[in-house]
N, C-alpha and C positions, 0 to 999 in steps of 0.2 A: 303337407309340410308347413304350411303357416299356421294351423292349429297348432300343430306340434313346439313352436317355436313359442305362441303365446306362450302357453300351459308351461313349457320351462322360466320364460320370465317372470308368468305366475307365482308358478311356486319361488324363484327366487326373490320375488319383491315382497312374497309371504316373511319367505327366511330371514331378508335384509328385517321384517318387523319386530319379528320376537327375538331377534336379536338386539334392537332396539331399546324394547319395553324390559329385557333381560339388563343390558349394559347402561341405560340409561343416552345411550346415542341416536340422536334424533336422524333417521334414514332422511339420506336426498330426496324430495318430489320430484327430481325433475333431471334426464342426462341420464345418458348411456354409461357405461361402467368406464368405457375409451376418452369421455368428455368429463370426467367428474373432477376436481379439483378439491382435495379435503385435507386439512391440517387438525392436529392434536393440538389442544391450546396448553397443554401443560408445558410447565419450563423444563427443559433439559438443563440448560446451562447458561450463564452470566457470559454478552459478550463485551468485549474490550474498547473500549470508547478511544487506543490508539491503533484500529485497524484501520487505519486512513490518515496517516504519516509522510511525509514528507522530506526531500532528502537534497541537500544544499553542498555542493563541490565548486571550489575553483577549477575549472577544468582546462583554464589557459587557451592556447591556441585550437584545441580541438574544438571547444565551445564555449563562447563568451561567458556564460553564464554567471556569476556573479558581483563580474565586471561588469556587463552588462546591465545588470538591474540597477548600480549604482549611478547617481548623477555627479560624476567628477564635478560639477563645475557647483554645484552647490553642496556639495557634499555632504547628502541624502540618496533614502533608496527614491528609485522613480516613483512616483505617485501610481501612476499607473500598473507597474508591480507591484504593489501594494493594496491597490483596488482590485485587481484581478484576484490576490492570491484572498483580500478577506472574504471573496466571493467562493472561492475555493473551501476556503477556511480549516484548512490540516490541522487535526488534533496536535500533531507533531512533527518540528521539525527535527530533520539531523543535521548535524556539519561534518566534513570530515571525509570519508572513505580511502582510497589508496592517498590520497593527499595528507590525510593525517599521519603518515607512518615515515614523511619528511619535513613537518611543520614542527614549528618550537612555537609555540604560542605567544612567550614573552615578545619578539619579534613586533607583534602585530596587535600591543596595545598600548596605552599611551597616546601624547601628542602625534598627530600623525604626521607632522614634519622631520619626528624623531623616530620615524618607525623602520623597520629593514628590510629591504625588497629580500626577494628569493628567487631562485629556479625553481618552477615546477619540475620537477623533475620526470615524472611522468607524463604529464599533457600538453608539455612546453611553455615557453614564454616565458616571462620575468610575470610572478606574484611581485604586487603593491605592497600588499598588507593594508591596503586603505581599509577594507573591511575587516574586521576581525573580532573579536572576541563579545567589547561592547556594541560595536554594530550588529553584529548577528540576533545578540538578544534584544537587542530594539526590534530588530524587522520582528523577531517572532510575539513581544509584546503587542504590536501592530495591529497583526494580524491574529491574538488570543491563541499560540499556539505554543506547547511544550518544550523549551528547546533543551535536545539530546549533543553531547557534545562525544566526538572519536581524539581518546587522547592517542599521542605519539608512542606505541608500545614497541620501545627499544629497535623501530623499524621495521617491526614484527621479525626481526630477524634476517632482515636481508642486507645483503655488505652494501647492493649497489643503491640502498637509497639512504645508507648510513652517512655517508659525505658527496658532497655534489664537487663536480671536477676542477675545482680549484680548493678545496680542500677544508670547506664550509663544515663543521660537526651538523648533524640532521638526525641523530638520534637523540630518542629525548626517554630518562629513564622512571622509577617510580617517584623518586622523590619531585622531580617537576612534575607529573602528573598531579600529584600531594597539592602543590604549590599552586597548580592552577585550580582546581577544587577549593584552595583555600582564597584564594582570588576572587573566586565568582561569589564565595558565599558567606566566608567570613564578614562580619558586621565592618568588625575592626580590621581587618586587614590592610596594612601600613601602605603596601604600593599601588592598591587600587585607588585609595585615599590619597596619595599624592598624586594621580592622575586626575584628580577634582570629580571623584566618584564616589558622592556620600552614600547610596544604597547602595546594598548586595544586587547581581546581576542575576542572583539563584537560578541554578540547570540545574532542576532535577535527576533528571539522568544523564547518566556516560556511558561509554562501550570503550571495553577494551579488547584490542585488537580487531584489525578489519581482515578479511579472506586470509588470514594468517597460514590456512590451511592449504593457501592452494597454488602456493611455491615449494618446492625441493629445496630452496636454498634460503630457509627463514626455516624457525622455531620449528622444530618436530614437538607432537602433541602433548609430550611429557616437560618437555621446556616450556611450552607456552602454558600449560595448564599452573606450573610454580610459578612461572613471571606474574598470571594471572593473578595467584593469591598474592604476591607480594605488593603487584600496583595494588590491588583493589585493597590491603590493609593501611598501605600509603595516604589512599584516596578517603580511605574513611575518617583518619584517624582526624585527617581537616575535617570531616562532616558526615556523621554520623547513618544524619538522613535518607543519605545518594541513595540512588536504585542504580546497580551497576548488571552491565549485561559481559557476559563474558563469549568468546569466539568457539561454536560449537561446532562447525560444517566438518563436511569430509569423515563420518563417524568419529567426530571429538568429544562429543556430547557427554556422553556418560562419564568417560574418563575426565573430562575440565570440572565436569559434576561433584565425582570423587574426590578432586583434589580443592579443587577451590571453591565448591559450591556454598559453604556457610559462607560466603561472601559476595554470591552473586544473585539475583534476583531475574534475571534473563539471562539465557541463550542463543546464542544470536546465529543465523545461517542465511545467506543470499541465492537468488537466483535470478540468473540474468541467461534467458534459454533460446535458443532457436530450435523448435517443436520439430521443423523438419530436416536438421543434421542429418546431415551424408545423404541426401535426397537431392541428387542433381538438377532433375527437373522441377525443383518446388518451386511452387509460383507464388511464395515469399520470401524474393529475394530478387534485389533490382526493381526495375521497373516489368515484370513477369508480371503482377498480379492484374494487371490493368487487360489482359490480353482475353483473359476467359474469367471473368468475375464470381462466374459458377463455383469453378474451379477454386480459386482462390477463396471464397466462404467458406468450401467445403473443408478444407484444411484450415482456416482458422477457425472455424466451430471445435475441431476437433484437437484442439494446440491446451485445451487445457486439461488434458490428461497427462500432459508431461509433468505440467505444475503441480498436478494433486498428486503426483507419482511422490514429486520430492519433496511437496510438504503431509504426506503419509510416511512417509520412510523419519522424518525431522519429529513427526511426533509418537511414532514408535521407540526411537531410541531416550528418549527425554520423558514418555510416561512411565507414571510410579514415582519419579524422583523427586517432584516437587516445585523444578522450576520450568519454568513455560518458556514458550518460542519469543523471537523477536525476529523477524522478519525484516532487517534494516535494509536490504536495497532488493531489488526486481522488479523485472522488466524484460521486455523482448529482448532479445541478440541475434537480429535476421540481417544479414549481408545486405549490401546496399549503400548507395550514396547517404549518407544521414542517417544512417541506422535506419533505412528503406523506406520510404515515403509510402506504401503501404498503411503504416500505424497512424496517418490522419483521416484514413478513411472509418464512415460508420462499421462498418464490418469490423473494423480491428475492434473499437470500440462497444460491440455486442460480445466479444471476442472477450476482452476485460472485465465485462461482466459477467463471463463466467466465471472468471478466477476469482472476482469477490465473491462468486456462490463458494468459490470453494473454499475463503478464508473462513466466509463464515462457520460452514459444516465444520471445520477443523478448529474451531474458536474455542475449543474445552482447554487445549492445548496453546494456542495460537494466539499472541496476545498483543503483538505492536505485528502491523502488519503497513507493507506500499505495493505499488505496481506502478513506479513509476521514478525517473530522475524527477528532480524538483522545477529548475530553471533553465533558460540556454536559451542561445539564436538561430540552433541550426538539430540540434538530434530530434530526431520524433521521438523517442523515447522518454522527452520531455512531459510534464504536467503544463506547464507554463512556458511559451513558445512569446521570445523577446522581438519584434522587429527594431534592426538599427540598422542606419541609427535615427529612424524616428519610428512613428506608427504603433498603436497601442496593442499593450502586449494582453496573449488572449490563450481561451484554454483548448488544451488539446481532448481528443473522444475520453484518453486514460482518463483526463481529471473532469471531465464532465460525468464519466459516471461515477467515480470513488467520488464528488462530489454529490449527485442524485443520490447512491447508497449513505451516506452521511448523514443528509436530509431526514431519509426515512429507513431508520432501524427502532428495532426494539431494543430494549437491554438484555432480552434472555433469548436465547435460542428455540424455536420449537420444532417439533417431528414433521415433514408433511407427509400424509397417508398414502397419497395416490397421485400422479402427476399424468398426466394427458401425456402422449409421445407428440413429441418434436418439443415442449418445453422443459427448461429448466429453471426450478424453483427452490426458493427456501425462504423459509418465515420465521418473523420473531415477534416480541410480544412485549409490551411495554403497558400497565395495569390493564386499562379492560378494551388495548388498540392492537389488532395485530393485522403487522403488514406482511406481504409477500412482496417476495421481489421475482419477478417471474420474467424468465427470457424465452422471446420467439426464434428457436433457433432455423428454423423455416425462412429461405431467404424471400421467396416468394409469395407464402400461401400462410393466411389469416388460421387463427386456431380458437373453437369455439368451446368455452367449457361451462360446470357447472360448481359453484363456490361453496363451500359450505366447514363450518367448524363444528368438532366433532364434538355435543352433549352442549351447544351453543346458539342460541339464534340471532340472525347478523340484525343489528339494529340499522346500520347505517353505512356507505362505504360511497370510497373516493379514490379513483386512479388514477394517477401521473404519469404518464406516458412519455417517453422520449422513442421517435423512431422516423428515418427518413431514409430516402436511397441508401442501400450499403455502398454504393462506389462515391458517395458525397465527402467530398474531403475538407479538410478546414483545414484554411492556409491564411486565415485571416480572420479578427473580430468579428467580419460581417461579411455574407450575412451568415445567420448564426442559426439553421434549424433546429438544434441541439436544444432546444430550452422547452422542459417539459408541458406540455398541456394537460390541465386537470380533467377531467370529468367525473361525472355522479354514478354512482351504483343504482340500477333502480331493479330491484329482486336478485336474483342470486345468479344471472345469464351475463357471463360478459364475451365478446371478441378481442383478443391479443394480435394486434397487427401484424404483421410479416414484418422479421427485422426490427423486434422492437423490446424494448426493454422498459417495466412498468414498472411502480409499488402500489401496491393495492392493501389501502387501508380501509382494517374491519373494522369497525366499534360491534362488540359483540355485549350481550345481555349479561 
């Protein structure tokens, strides 16, 4: 029986040869077919340098949030939100979401002694307006990041957040949207200029319409898709330049496509999921996960096949047409005190990193992406987790890894050949460095492979490791295992910790 055994490896390690010296691919020395680890270093495709985005809500009394980051008393953002997030360092931020579909912007710029509080209407409380418009694009200058603005799209349609209950107007139509485009960008624009603002404040981009889709009682698809062309003709005619995304969820996509797509340059669709809906006994949700930690990995390992469900389905209907995804908000939605304290544990955080595998794989299509709220004192669903009212504000596993994946991508996407069972990987390529980003989905048990790029020889390689107890939670700056350690590649044999998530850069020949 072990002759037998050689003599077929034989002959197959013959085959792997002239297969070789046929294709020009240099076979593995070394690794079983179960441990081999092999990437195609040809580019498939360009990825998007805003798949690591950021997203900014007043969210009132449910979560401090951008009251919070503010210092009333000197009237700046905290220092420390600021150090935190350029550590973060988001390609992109957003403003806006359900709150923009009762905000009037004029409101909330100007002298700020002249500015006009509001009801949130959604999340409670009385809006300041202390922050607003010039504030926002400060923070985002700050911190060198894009800012995306959600204009007020006629409410998206909905009567109850048209007037608030004393009988406030809170719709806002295309000509104000016009006007604030012409606001930020305009050189000359009269009323910024008498707010003692000699520069343009330039947002690049805008979104119109937020979840428009996913009320009965707002815009049906055919409404929204002409309102769409009508702002977005408003918005340009101030600035030519905009990159506008238009509201595509709910199968809108193709139809917002047809009607207003010479106007739009993204599509825009959210998700905000719990993986185990109608699952009574899932053990995410509450304080449940803490009881059988087994349990609870197992189900979050397997939470991002919901996510690749709905961003396959988003870029099914949107291929061929020309314009790409914009992924402006998601995130977990698991029951629980805080949106489930759960999502400070490493687990949820290995958890995240698969869903950036999967932004990646889906990056032909998929083009501003997040996974995560931006700011706040209390949801886990936060990237940026405030303590008040003192204590430095610090990151949560979401932005520790969409920051580690930041860090180390390539520009172009590549194939990988062969992935060892229990990980998850994908690679990219930036001139002659390509990294993998490779997750141990093993909560317990180390995984041993064999590296190799395909018609390539590795010159040199280096791996960043983040990985510590799955049940390790962060509830505070410190202490902070989260922060990756480097080590050396030394031949082509490496070990993937249990529970760990790595980039492993190649310099290749």
């Amino acid at each position: 029986m072990t002759s037998a055994i050689n003599r077929r490896q034989l002959v197959k390690a013959a085959g792997a040869g002239i297969a070789a010296a046929l294709t020009g691919v240099k076979p593995l020395l070394s690794g079983t077919p179960e441990s081999v680890l092999s990437v195609d270093p040809s580019p498939r495709f360009d990825l998007s340098p805003y798949l690591f985005m950021q997203f900014m809500e007043p969210l009132g009394t449910t979560d401090g949030s951008v009251a919070a980051a503010w210092d009333f008393k000197t009237n700046r953002w905290r220092p420390d939100v600021v150090q935190v997030t350029q550590e973060l360092a988001p390609t992109m931020i957003r403003w806006g979401g359900c709150f923009s579909s009762y905000y009037r912007w004029k409101e909330a710029v100007g002298p700020r002694d002249q500015r006009t509080p509001m009801i949130n209407l959604l999340w409670g409380g009385i809006e300041a307006n202390q922050v607003g418009t010039a504030e926002f694009v400060d923070f985002c200058r700050q911190v060198k990041a894009d800012p995306l603005m959600s204009v007020n799209f006629e409410s998206d349609g909905r009567e109850g957040w048209m007037k608030d209950p004393f009988g406030s107007v809170r719709c806002g139509d295309a000509r104000e949207a016009g006007e604030w485009v012409d606001y930020c960008n305009n050189p000359t624009n009269s009323l910024r200029l008498s707010h003692g603002r000699k520069d343009p404040l330039r947002i690049p981009f805008w979104q119109i319409g937020n979840e428009t889709s996913y009320s009965r009682r707002g815009f049906d698809c055919e409404t929204a898709a002409a309102k769409t062309s009508e702002f977005a003709k408003s918005m340009r005619k101030a600035d030519p330049s905009i990159k506008i995304i238009g509201w595509g969820d709910s199968g809108w996509a193709k139809r917002m496509i047809e009607v207003a797509g010479e106007q739009l340059q993204y599509i825009a669709i959210h998700h905000m999921f719990n993986p185990d809906r109608g699952q009574k006994d899932s053990p995410l949700q509450g304080t449940e996960y803490r009881k059988d930690p087994a349990r609870t990995w197992a189900h979050l390992m397997k939470a991002y096949k919901v996510h690749e469900q709905k961003i396959k389905n988003a870029c099914e209907q949107v291929k061929g047409l020309g314009i790409p995804l914009a992924l402006t908000e998601c995130h977990f939605a698991l029951p629980g005190r805080n949106r489930c304290e759960v999502l400070s544990s490493w687990a949820a955080g290995v958890a995240y990193a698969r869903f950036m595998n999967v932004h990646l794989r889906y990056g032909q299509l998929l083009k501003i992406g997040t996974l995560a709220d931006f700011c706040g004192t209390r949801w886990q669903v936060n990237a940026v987790m405030i303590p008040v009212p003192g204590g430095d504000a610090f990151l949560m596993p979401v932005a520790k890894v969409m920051k580690f994946y930041r860090e180390h991508m390539g520009s172009s996407f590549l194939q990988v050949r062969h992935v060892p069972d229990g990980l998850d990987v994908t690679a990219s390529r930036r001139d002659n460095v390509i990294t993998l980003h490779v997750i141990n989905t093993k909560r317990q048990r180390s995984i041993t492979v064999d590296l190799g790029v395909e018609g390539h020889k590795i010159q040199s390689g280096r791996i960043y490791e983040m990985a510590a107890d799955p049940e390790f939670e962060v509830i505070a700056a410190v202490p902070d295992p989260l922060v990756p350690k480097v080590k050396q590649l030394d031949g082509s044999n490496w070990t993937f910790l249990a529970a760990s998530v790595s980039a492993v850069e190649l310099v290749v020949a």
